[in-house]
N, C-alpha and C positions, 0 to 999 in steps of 0.2 A: 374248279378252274382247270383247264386243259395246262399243255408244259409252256407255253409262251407266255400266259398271263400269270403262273406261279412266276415265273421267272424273270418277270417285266417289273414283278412289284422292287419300290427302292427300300432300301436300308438305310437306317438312322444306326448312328453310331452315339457311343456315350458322351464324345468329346463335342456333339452337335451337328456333326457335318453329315454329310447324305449320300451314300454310293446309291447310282441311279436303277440300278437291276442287281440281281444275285449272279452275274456273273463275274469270274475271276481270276484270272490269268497267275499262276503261281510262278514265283522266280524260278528260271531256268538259269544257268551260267553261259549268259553268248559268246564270253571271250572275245567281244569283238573291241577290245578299246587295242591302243598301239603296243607296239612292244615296250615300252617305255610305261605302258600303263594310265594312259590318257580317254579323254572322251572321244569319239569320232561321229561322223555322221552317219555312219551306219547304224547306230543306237538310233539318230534321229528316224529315219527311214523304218525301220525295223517298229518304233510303237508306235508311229504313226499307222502305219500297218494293222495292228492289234486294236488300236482305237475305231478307224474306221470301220473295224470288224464288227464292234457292239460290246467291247470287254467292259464292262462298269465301274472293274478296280483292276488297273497292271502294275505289278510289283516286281521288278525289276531283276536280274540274276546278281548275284552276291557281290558289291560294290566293297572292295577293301576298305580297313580302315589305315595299314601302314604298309607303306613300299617295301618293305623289308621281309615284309612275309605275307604270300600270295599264292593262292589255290591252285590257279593254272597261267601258265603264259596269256599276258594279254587282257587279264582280267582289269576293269576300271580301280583305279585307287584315290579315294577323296581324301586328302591332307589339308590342301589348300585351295585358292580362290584361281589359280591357271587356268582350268577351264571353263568359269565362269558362264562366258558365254554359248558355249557348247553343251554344258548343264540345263541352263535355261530353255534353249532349242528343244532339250531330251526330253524335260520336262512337259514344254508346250505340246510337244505333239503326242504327248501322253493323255494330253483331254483336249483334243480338237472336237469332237462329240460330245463332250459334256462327262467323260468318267475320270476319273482319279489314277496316279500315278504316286506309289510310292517309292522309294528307295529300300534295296534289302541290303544292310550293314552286316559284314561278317569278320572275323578272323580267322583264319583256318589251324588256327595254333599248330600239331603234330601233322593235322593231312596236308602237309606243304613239299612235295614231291624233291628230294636230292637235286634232279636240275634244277628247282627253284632257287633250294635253299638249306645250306648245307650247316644251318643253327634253328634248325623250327623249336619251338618252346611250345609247354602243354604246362596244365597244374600240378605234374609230378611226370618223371623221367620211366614213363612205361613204355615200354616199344610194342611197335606192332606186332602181332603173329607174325610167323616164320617165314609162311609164304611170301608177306609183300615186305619185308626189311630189304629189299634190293630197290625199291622205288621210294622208300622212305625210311630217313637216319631216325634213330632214337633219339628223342627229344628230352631237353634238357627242362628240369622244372626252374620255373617263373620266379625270380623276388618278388618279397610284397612291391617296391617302389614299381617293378615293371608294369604288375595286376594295375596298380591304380592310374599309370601311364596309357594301360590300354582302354580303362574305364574312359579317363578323360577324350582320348581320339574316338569312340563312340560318339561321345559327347559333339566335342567338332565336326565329326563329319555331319551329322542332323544339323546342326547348325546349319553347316554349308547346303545341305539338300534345301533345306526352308527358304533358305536366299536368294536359291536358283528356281524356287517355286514349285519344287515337288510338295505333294498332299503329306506324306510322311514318309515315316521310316519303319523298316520292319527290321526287327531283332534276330539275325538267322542263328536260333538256337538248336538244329536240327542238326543229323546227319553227320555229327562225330566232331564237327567243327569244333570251336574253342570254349567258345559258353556250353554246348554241348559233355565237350570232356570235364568241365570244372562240376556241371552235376552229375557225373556219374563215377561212384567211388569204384568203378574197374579201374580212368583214368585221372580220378584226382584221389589221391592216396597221402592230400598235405595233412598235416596236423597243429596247424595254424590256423589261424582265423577266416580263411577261405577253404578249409575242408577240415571232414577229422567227424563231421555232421550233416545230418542233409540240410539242417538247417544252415549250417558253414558253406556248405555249398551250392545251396541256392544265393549265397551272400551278392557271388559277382556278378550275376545278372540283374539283379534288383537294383546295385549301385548302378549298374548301366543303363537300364532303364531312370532312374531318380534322377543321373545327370541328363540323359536328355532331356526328359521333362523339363530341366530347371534349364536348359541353356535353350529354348523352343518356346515358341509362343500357346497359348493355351486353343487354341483352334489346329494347332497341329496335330494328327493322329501320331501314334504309334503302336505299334503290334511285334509281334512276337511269332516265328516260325518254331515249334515244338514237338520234342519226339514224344510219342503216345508212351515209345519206350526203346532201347536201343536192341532190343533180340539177344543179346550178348549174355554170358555168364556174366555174374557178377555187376551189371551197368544198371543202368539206368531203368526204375522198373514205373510201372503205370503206376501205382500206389504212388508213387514219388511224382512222377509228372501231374498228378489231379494235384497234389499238393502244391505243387510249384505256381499252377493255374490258379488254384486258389487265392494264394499269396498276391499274385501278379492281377487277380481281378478286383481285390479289394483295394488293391493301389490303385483301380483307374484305368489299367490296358484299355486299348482301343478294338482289337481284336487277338484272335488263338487262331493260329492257322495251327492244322494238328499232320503230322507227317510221322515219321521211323526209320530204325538203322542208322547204316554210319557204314565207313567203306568196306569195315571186315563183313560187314551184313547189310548189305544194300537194299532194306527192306522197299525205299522209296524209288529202285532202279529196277524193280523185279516185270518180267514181260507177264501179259496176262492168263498164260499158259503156269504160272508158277503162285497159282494162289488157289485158297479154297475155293470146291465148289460154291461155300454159303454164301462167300465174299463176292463174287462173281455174280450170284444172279441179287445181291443189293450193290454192287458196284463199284462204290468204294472200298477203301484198302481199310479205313479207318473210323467209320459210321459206328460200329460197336463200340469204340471209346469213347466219340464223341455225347451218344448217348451218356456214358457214364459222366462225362463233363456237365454236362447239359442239367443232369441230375443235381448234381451241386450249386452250380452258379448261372449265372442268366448272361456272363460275358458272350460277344458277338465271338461265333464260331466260323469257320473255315477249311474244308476237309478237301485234301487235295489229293489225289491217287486214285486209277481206277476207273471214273465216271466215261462213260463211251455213251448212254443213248440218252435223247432229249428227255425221255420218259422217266427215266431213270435221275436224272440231275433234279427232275421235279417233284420224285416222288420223296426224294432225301429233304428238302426244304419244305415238302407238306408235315412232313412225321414228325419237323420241329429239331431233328435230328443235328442239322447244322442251318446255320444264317447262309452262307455263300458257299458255290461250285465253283472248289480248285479246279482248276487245268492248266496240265501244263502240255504232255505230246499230245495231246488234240489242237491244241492251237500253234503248233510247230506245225501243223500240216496242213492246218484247216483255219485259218486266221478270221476269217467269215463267220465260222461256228456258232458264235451268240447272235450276229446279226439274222442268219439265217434261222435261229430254232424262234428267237422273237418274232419272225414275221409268220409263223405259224407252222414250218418244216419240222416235219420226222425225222430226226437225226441220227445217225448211226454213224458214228465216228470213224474214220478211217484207218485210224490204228491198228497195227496189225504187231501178235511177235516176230523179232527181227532175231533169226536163226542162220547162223554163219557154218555150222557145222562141226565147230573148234570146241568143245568141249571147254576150256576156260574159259575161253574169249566169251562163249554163252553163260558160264554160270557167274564170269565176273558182271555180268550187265556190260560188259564194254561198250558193245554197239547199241544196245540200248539208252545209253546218253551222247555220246558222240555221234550217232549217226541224227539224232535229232538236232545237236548244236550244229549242224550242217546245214538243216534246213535254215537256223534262224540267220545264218551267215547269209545264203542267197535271199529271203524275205530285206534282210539288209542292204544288199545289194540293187533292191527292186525289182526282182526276179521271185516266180513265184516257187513255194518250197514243191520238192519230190512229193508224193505224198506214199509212195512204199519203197523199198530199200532194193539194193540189186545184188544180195547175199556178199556173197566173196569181193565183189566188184566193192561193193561200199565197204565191207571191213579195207582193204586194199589206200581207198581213198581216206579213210578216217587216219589209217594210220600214216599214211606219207604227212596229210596236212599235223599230224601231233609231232612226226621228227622234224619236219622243219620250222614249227615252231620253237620247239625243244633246243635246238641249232640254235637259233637265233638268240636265244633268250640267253644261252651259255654263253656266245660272242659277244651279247651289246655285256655280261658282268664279267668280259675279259677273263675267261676259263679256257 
């Protein structure tokens, strides 16, 4: 089969339902709901946009589950039914085409930056490395009563997505976040019944996963964003994430999206100048794990990171390698991308590494995520994205728009 007909073909999921194509649109964080942390119609705009494109499955950027503790200014927070009807809108135009819209549920437990949040909680009170203790407090560990308060707002918030009519929910256990730190004994160091074991600390995701299921109708998907492994000393290793997959595929998951890192090690922010050669000509970041996944269980896979040519996205779903092509900066620039390699286009993605010439600003990935959440703000707007950066000119721009968000966000909690 040439890249348009591998990639046309649909996916069956275990729960029954059908993604239309192997293509995937992996959560990005748009930051665009209000300061207050609301739905807006630039969410509407914005997947309507990606639908139109040909995406088969959009999963959404990290949808809080409490107002109290949130990843970046402006990030959506689901609690309750307020914006009902602006959910449903979000929803809808997430499969005006025929594909699926999930919801990515997160908590950022420690990665919750001092202007957010000057009480972040983690599974134990480890602070960051040295370098970033200036943009984040040392987090204080969790009570059991808190753990199972947050299991439950998991729970609610799927509820609320299903209401509003999105396909499902994805578990963002990636990238250092909260479920993230609870399996990795660098940041869970409890000696309770939620760490102390990998099995103790696989404990909190499985409960969050069980309560969705049980408060969610059985047609509803759920998935799981997972690190292959966190790069860190002492964290989170592959041998432990196959494990975790395992666990989580014989309960039922819907799908493994597979991903890496966490903020001290931004494996999933790295420009494509910062990876192996071997990486580089198979494409993805994470296709050798996936194999090793693939090996053990038959759960629907999802490898995001990396993919840039049409050729290349369909040589990864021939080899059985993984079920769906993550994307996330190629459809920050290029939102047509699936519509156009299915009608039979050679695609070569526009991506380019974005080098500012700062030496941290480059190896923290700075501009490498913000300069993208940039674009999804103008597709939001109804305006088409840049599709390459203007060096200095866009560091310049990314960071006025983060102080004054930063502003803002410290004036509306009266600091």
């Amino acid at each position: 089969m040439n890249p348009a007909q591998t990639l046309a073909q649909p996916l069956k999921l275990p729960n029954g339902s059908e993604l239309p194509n192997r293509f995937a649109k992996s959560a990005m964080s748009e930051t665009l709901g209000t300061i207050d942390n609301r739905v807006t119609e630039d969410l509407v705009t914005l997947y309507r946009t990606w639908a139109n494109g040909g995406t088969g499955l959009s999963i959404t950027g990290n949808v809080m589950i409490d107002r109290r503790h949130i990843g970046e200014p402006q990030n959506v927070v689901l609690e309750d039914d307020r914006d009902m009807e602006l959910l449903k809108a979000w929803a809808a135009s997430g499969k005006v085409e025929g594909g699926q819209i999930w919801m990515q549920l997160n908590h950022p437990g420690k990665q919750s930056p001092k202007m957010l949040n000057r009480d972040p909680v983690s599974p134990s009170a480890v602070p960051f490395r040295k370098e970033l203790r200036g943009m984040f407090a040392t987090p204080r560990a969790l009570s059991g009563p808190e753990v199972e308060d947050i299991v439950a707002r998991f729970a609610r918030s799927a509820e609320l997505a299903e209401k509003a009519g999105f396909d499902g929910v994805q578990i963002h256990g990636a990238h250092g976040y909260l479920v993230s730190q609870f399996l990795s004994p660098h940041h869970n160091q409890r000696t309770d019944e939620w760490g102390g074991t990998p099995e103790k600390r696989m404990r909190f995701v499985l409960e969050i996963y069980r309560a969705i299921r049980a408060a969610t109708s059985d047609g509803f998907n759920v998935g799981i964003k997972l690190n292959s492994a966190d790069f860190q000393r002492g964290g989170f290793t592959e041998e432990e994430s196959l494990s975790v997959i395992e666990v989580l595929s014989a309960e039922g998951i819907d799908l493994v999206e597979i991903s890496g890192g966490n903020y001290e090690n931004p494996a999933m922010a790295k420009g494509d100048g910062q990876v192996k050669a071997s990486t580089r000509a198979r494409e993805a970041y994470f296709l050798e794990f996936a194999e090793k996944v693939r090996a053990r269980v038959s759960v629907p896979l999802m490898v995001t990171g990396g993919f840039r040519t049409s050729e290349g996205m369909a040589e990864a779903i021939e080899s059985g390698a993984t079920d769906l092509v993550g994307l996330a900066r190629p459809l920050a620039v290029e939102p047509d991308l699936p519509k156009r390699v299915l009608a039979g286009e050679s695609i070569t993605s526009a991506v380019r590494p974005i080098r500012t010439g700062i030496r941290l600003v480059d190896n923290m990935a700075l501009m490498e995520v913000s300069w993208y959440t940039r674009q999804l703000g103008r597709m939001g707007k109804g305006k088409a994205p840049r599709k390459h950066d203007r060096g200095l000119l866009s560091l310049m721009e990314v960071l006025g728009v983060m102080t004054t968000r930063g502003v803002r966000t410290r004036l509306r909690a009266g600091e």
